[in-house]
C-alpha positions in Angstrom: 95.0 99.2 84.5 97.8 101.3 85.7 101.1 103.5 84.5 102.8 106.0 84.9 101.6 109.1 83.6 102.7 112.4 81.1 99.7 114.2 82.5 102.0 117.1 83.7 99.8 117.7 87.2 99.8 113.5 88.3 102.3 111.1 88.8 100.3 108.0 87.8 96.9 106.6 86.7 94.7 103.7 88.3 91.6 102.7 86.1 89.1 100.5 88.1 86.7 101.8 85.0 86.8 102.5 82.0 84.6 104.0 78.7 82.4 106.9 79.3 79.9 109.0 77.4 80.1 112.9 76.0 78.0 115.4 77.7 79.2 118.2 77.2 81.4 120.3 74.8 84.7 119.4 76.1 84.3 115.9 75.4 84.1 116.6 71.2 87.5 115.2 70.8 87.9 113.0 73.8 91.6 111.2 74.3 90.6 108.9 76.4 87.8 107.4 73.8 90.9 107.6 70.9 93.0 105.5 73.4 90.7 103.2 74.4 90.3 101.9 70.6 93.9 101.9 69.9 94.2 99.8 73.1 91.1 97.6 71.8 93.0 97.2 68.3 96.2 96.0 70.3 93.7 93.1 72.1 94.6 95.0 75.4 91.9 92.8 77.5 90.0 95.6 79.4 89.3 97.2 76.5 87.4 94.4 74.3 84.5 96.6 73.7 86.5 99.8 73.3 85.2 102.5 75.1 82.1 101.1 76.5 82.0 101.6 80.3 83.3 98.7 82.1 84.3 98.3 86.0 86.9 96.0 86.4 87.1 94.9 89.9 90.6 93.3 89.7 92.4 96.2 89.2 90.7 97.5 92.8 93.5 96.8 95.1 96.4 98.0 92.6 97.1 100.7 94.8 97.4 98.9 97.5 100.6 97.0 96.3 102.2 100.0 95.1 104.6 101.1 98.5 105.9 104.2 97.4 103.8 107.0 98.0 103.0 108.4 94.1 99.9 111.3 93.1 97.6 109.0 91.5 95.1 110.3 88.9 91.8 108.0 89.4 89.8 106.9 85.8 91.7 108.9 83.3 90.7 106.7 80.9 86.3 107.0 82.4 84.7 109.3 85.2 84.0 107.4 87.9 80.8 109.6 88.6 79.2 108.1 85.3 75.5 107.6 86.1 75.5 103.9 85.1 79.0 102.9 87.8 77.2 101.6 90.5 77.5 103.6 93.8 78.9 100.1 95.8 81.7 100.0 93.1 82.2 103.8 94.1 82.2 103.4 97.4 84.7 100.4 96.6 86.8 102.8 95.2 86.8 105.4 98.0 87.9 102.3 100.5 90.9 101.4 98.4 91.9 105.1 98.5 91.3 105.6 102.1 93.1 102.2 102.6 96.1 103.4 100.6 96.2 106.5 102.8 100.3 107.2 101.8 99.4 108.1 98.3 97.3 110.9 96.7 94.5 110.2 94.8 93.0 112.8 92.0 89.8 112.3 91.2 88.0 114.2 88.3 84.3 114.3 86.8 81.5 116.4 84.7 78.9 114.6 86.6 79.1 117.5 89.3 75.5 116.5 90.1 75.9 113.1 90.7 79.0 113.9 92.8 77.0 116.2 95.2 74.3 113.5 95.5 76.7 110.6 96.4 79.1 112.9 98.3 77.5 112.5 101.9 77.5 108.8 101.4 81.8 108.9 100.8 84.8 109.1 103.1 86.4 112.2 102.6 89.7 110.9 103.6 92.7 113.9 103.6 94.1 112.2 100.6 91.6 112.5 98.2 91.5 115.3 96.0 88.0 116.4 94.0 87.8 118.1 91.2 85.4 119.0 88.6 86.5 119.7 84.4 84.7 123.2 83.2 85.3 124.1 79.9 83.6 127.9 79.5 81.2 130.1 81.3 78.6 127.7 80.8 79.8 125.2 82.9 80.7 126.8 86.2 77.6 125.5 87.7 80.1 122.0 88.3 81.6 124.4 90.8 79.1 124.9 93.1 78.4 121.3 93.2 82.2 120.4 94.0 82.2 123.2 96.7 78.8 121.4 98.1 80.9 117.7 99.1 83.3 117.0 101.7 85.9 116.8 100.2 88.8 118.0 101.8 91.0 119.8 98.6 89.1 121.1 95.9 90.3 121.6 92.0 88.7 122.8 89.4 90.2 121.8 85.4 89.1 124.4 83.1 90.7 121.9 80.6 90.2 122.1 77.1 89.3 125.6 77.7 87.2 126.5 74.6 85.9 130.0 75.8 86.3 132.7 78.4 85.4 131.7 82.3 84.7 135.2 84.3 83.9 136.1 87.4 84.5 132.5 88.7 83.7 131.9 92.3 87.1 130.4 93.8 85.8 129.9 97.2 86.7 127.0 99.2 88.8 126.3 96.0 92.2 124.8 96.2 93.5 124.7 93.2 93.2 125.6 89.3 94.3 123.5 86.7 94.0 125.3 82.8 94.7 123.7 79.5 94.3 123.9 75.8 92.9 120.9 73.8 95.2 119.0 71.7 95.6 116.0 69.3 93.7 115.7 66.0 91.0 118.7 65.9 92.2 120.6 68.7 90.0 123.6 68.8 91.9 127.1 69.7 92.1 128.9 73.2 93.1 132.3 73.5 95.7 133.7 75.6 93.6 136.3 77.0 91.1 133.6 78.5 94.0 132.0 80.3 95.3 135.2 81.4 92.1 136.1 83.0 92.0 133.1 84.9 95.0 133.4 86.0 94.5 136.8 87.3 91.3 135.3 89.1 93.7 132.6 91.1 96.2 135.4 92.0 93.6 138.1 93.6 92.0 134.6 95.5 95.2 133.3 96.8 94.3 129.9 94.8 96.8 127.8 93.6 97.0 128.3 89.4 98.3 125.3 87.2 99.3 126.2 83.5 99.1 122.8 81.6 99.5 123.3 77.8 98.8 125.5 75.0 97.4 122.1 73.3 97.3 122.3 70.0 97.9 119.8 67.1 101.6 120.0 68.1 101.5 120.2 71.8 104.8 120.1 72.3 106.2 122.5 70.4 103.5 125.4 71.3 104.6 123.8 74.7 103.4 125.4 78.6 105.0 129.0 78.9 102.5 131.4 80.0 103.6 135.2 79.9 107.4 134.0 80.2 107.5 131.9 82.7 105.4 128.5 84.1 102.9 128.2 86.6 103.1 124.8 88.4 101.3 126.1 91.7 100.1 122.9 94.0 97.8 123.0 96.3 99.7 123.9 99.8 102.0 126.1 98.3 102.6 130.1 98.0 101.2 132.0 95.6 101.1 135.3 94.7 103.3 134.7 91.5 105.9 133.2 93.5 
């Protein structure tokens, strides 16, 4: 329920659920469900009913045995803001992350609404990071819902990025993560939409992250954005420096 990760922004990945559902356009070609059925073909035990949403309630306190402070990315394989997790198994969560409070947790959802409304019931401990996935112009409404919670960094991933995202509002944003889809299917993004967002980070002062060009070959079209990558944290200068 945990490994080290090639997600180029996280260190490692806990997954105290797993199995979600699409809701939205970005989830068309989901890696996480085409894992979860290789891993169900292998007889990997948490996923016997592939990528049906399961909480798994052993693999709470993983982080907890893990001493050396890593950047953990929380439910790669789900979204822990899924309407049918129960909110004590969320709150479960947040405990083990406060708990662990010498590693960094990364938690990401599309369920921006659900987020809000649980949000004031959470502890917003200094080492959670929130963030919410927007995909194009029509779903920057996620945004105002992260910016609503309080938690204390704030990340948006604009991951796959299927169309063009202007005139975002970056305020009490902390960080900007943008990728390209990739694997079997990958639909196109165009440089120009990246380039605009970028542009958008620069002029806010935000933190900009330059993931992948995605693509069927991912790495060969590789991560180079106008000459040069962008692997701005949050915490760090920016500015193009």
């Amino acid at each position: 329920m945990a490994s080290n990760s090639a997600i180029e922004w996280t260190g490692s990945t806990w997954n105290p659920v797993t199995g979600c559902e699409k809701i939205s356009p970005g989830c068309k070609h989901c890696y996480a469900e085409r894992m979860a059925k290789r891993l169900q073909a292998m007889g990997q035990k948490n996923y016997v009913n592939g990528f049906e949403l399961a909480v798994h309630p052993h693999a709470l306190e993983l982080p907890l045995s893990w001493k050396k402070p890593q950047t953990i990315f929380v439910n790669s394989m789900s979204d822990l803001f899924l309407e049918d997790v129960p909110v004590d198994f969320v709150k479960q969560v947040f405990d083990i992350m406060c708990r662990a409070h010498w590693h960094t947790f990364q938690v990401l959802t599309k369920r921006a609404e659900r987020l809000a409304e649980l949000s004031v019931e959470l502890p917003w401990a200094q080492n959670i990071w929130m963030g919410v996935s927007v995909e194009n112009n029509d779903y920057t409404f996620r945004v105002d819902h992260l910016r609503a919670t309080r938690a204390r960094v704030k990340f948006l991933s604009i991951e796959p990025l299927l169309g063009p995202v202007s005139d975002l509002d970056l305020a009490g944003i902390d960080w900007v993560i943008v990728g390209g889809e990739s694997g079997p299917g990958a639909r196109p993004m165009k440089e120009e939409w990246v380039v605009e967002i970028k542009d958008q980070c620069l002029r806010a002062e935000v933190p900009f992250f330059f993931k992948q060009w995605g693509g069927v070959r991912k790495k060969k079209a590789g991560r180079m954005l106008q000459g040069r990558t962008w692997d701005q944290m949050p915490g760090l200068v920016v500015n193009g420096r």
